[in-house]
C-alpha positions as CSV (number, residue, x, y, z in Angstrom):
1,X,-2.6,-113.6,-55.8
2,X,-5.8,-111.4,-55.9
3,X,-8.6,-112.4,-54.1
4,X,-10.3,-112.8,-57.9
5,X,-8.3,-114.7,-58.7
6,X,-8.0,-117.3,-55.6
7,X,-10.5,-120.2,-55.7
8,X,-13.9,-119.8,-54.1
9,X,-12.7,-121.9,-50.4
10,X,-9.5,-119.4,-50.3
11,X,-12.1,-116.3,-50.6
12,X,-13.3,-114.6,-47.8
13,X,-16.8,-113.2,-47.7
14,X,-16.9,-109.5,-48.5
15,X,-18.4,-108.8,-45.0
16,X,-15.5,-110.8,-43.3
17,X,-12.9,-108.7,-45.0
18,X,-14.8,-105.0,-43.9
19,X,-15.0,-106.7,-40.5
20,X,-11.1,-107.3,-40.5
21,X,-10.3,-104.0,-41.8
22,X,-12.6,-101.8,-39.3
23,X,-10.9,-103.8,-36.3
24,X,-7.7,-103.3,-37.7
25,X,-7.8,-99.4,-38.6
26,X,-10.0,-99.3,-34.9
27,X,-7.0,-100.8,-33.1
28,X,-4.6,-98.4,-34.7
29,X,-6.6,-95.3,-34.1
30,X,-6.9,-96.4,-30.5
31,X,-3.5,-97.3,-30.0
32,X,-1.6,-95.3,-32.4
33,X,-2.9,-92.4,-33.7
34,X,-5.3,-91.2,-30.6
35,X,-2.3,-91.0,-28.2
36,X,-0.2,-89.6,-30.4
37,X,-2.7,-87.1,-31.0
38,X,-3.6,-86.2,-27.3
39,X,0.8,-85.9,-27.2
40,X,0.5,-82.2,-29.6
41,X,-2.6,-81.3,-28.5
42,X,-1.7,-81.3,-25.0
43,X,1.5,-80.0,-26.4
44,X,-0.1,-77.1,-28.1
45,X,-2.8,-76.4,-25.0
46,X,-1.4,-73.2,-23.8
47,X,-0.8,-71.7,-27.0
48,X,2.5,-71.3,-28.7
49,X,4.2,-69.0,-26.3
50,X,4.5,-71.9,-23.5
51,X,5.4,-74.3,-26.4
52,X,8.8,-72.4,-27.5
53,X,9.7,-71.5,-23.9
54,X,8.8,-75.2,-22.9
55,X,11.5,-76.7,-25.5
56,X,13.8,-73.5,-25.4
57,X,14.2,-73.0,-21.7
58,X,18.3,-74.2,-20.7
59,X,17.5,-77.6,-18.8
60,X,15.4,-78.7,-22.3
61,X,17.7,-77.5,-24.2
62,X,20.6,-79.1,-22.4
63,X,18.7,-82.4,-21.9
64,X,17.7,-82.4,-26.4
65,X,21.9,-81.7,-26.9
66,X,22.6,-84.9,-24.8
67,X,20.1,-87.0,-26.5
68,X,21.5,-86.0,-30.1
69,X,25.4,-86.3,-28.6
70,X,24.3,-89.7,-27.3
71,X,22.8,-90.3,-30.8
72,X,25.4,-89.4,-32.8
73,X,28.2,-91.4,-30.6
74,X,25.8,-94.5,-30.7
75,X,25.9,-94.7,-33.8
76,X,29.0,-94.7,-35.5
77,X,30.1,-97.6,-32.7
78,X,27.0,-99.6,-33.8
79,X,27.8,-99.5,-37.4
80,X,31.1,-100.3,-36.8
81,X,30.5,-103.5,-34.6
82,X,27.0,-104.2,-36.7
83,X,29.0,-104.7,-39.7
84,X,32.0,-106.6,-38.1
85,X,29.5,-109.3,-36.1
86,X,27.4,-109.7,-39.5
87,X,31.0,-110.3,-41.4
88,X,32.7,-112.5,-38.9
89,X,29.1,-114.8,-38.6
90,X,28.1,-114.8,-42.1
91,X,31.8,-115.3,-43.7
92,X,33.1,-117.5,-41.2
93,X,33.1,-120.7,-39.7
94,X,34.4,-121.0,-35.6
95,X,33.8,-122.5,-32.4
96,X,31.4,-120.0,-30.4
97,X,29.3,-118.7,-33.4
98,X,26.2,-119.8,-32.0
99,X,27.3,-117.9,-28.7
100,X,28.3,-114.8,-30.5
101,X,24.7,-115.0,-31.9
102,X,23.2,-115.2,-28.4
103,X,25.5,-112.6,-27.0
104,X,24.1,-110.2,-30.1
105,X,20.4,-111.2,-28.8
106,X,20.9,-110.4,-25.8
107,X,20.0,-107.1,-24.9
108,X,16.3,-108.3,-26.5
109,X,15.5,-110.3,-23.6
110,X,16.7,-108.7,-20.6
111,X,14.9,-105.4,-19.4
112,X,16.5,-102.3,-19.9
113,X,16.2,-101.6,-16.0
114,X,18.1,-104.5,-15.5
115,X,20.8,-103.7,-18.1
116,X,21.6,-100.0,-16.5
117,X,21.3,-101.8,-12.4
118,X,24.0,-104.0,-14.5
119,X,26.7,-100.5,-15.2
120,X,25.6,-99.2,-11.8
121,X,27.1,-102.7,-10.0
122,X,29.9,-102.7,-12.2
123,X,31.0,-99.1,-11.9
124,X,29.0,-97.4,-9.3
125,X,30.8,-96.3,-6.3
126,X,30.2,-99.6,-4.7
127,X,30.5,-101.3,-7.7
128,X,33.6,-103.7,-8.5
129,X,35.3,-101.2,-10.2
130,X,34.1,-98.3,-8.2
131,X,37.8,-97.9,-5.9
132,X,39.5,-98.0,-8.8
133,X,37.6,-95.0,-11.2
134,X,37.4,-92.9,-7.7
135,X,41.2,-93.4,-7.2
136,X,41.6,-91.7,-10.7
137,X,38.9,-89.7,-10.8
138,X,36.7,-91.3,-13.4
139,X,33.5,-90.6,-13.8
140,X,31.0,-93.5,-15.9
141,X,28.0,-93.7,-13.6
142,X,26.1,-90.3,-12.9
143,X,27.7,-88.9,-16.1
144,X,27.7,-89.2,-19.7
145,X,29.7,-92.4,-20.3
146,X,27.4,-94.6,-18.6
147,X,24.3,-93.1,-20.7
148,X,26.4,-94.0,-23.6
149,X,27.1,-97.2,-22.3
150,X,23.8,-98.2,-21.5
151,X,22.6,-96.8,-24.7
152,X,24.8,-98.7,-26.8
153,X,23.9,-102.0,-24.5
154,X,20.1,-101.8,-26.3
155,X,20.9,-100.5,-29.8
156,X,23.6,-102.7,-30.9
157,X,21.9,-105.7,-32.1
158,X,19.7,-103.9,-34.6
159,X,22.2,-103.2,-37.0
160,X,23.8,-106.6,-36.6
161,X,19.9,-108.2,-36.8
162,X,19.6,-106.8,-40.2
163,X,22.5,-107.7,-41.9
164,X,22.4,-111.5,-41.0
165,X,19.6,-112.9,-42.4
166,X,20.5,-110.5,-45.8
167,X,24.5,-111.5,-45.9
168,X,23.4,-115.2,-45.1
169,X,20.9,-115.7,-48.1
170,X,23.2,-113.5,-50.6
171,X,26.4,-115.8,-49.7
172,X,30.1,-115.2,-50.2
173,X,30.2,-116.3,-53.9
174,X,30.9,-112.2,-55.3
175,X,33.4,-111.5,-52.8
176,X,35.4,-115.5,-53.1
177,X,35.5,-114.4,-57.2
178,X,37.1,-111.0,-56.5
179,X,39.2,-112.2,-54.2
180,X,40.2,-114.9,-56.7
181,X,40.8,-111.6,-59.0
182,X,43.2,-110.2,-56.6
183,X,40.8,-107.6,-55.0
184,X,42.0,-106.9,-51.5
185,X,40.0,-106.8,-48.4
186,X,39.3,-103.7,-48.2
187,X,38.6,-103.3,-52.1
188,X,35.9,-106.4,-51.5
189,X,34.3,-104.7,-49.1
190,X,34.1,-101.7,-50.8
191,X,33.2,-102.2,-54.4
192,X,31.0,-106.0,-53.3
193,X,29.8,-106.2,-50.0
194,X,28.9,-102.7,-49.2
195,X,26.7,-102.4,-52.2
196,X,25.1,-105.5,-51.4
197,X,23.8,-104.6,-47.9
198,X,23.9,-100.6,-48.2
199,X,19.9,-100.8,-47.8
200,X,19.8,-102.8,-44.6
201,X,22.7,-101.1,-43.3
202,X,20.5,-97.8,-43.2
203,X,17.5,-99.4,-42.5
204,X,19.6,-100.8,-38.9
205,X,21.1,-97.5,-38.6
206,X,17.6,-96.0,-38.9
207,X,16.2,-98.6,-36.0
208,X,19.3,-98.2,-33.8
209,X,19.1,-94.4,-33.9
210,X,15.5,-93.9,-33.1
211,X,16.0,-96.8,-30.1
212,X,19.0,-94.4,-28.7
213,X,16.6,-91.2,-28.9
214,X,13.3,-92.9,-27.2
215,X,15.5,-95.0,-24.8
216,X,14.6,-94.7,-21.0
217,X,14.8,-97.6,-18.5
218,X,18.8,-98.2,-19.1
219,X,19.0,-95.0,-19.2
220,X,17.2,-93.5,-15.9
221,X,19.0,-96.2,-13.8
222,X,22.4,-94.9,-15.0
223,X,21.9,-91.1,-15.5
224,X,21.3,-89.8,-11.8
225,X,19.0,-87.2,-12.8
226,X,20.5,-84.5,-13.1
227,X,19.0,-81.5,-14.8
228,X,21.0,-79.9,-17.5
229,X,24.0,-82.1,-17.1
230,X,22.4,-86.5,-17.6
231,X,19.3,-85.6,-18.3
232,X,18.1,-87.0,-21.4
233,X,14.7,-86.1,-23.2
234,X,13.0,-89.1,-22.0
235,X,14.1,-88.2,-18.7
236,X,13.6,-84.3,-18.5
237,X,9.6,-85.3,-19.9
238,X,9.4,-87.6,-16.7
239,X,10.2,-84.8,-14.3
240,X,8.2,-82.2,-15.8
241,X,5.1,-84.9,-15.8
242,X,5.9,-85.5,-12.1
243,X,6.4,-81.5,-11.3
244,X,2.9,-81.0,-12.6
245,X,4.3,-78.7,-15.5
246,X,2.0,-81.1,-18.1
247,X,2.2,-78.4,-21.0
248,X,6.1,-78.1,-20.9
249,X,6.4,-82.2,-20.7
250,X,4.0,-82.9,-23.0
251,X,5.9,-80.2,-25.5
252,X,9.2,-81.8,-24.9
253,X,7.3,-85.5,-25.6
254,X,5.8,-84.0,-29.1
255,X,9.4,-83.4,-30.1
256,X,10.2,-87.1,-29.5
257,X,7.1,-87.8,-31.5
258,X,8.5,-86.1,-34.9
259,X,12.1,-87.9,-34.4
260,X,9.7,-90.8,-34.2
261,X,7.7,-89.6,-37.0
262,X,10.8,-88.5,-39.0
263,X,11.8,-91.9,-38.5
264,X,8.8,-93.6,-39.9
265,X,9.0,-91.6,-43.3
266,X,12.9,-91.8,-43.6
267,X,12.3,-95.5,-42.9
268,X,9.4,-96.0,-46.2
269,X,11.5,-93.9,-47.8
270,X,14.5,-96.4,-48.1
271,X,12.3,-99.4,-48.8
272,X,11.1,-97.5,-51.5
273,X,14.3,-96.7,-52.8
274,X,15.3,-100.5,-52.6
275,X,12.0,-101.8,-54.5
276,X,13.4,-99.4,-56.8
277,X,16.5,-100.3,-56.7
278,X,15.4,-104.1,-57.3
279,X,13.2,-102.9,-60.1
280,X,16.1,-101.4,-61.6
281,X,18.1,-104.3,-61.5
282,X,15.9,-106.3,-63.5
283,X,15.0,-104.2,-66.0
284,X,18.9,-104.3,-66.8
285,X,19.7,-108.1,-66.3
286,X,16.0,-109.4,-67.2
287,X,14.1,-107.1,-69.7
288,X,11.8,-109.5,-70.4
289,X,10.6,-110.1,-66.8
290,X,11.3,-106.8,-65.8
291,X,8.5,-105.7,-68.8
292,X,6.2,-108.4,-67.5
293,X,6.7,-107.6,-63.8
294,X,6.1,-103.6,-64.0
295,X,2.5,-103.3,-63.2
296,X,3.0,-105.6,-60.2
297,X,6.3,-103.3,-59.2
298,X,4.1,-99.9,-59.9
């Protein structure tokens, strides 16, 4: 509803609504945009030359490989068990849902700091495993596995998170008639489900990949830091900052900027590709509405 439109008690005076704005695009310029500002100007502060060599040198580039292996590992496992939790909560009924559902949560409340000191009592070499992956020679603390680990520990509720509330309000009706068609499970997933919930599954996929990039408490407790082998970039920018070398850190934190960035317009870009997608919908099923509807959906 316009504010036109709204009766005279609902509208707020013109001045009130330039006062709300200002402190709202003040906070963000503050907050947001300044810092991320100082990040590629500070960046870019010794010219270009210290830039590239900054972001090219071995233990960057070694540390920006592990990040995107870490990445692409993540997420594959977090689609697969988003999907599955979403399915088994949403479709079905069993003792422990509301468990499940707190298990999923988990990793929201409890610090990441905590959450890797949790891998490193487990499988550390004083950890209750830790006799046991010596004896055989495994390696999961100090070493890739246990980044992976703790990264998967904060990313997978996001996918989980977004499929949910979506799966919950759409209901099981489309996939109980296909089934009553004959469809098999696979086929219902497929050709009903999939299609449903394609637009939150990316926009979770999108969340949990950017929280596996930027992640750093879990992972600092569990990584050992070492350069060029557990070093992620989160990691390498905290030892440059701390060696003094400010230029090269901050160049290596302006590449986590435009993942974060990257993000941000990948992430618009879907929801505008599901208002059209909506929009599409209804001009098919509902021409009428659809026709009344378009200057609100343009």
């Amino acid at each position: 509803m316009s504010a036109i439109s709204r009766p005279p008690h609902l509208t707020e005076p013109r001045a009130l609504q330039l006062a709300f704005i200002f402190v709202a695009l003040a906070f963000l310029g503050l907050f947001l945009v300044l810092p991320l500002a100082v990040v590629f100007i500070e960046a870019l502060s010794r010219g270009w030359q210290v830039f590239v060599a900054a972001i090219t040198e071995p233990d960057a580039f070694a540390a920006i490989r592990l990040t995107l292996i870490v990445a692409a590992i993540s997420l594959p496992l977090n689609l697969i068990f988003g999907v599955a939790a979403a399915w088994s909560i949403t479709r079905f009924q069993f003792r422990g849902k509301q468990v499940l559902l707190t298990l999923i949560d988990l990793p929201f409340s409890v610090s990441p700091i905590v959450a890797g000191l949790v891998f490193v009592l487990l499988f550390g070499s004083q950890g209750w495993f830790g006799e046991f992956l010596q004896a055989h020679d495994l390696k999961i603390v100090y070493a890739i596995p246990g980044i992976l680990l703790a990264t998967l520990f904060v990313t997978f509720p996001f996918i989980a998170r977004e499929l949910i509330p979506l799966m919950q309000a759409q209901g099981s009706e489309e996939e109980q008639a296909a089934l009553t068609l004959g469809a098999s499970g696979w086929n219902i997933f497929r050709r009903v489900t999939l299609p449903n919930i394609r637009w939150a599954l990316v926009y979770g996929a999108i969340l949990a990949n950017a929280r596996a990039m930027g992640e750093f408490g879990a992972v600092s407790v569990v990584s050992g830091h070492i350069r060029g082998l557990t070093n992620t970039m989160t990691l390498h920018v905290e030892i440059l900052y701390n060696e003094y070398q400010f230029a090269a850190s901050f160049a290596v934190a302006s590449l986590l900027a435009l993942l974060a960035i990257l993000t941000l317009v990948v992430k618009h870009l879907i929801e505008w590709l599901d208002r059209r997608s909506v929009a599409t919908e209804v001009a098919e099923h509902y021409p009428e509405a659809a026709l009344t509807a378009r200057p609100a959906i343009a």
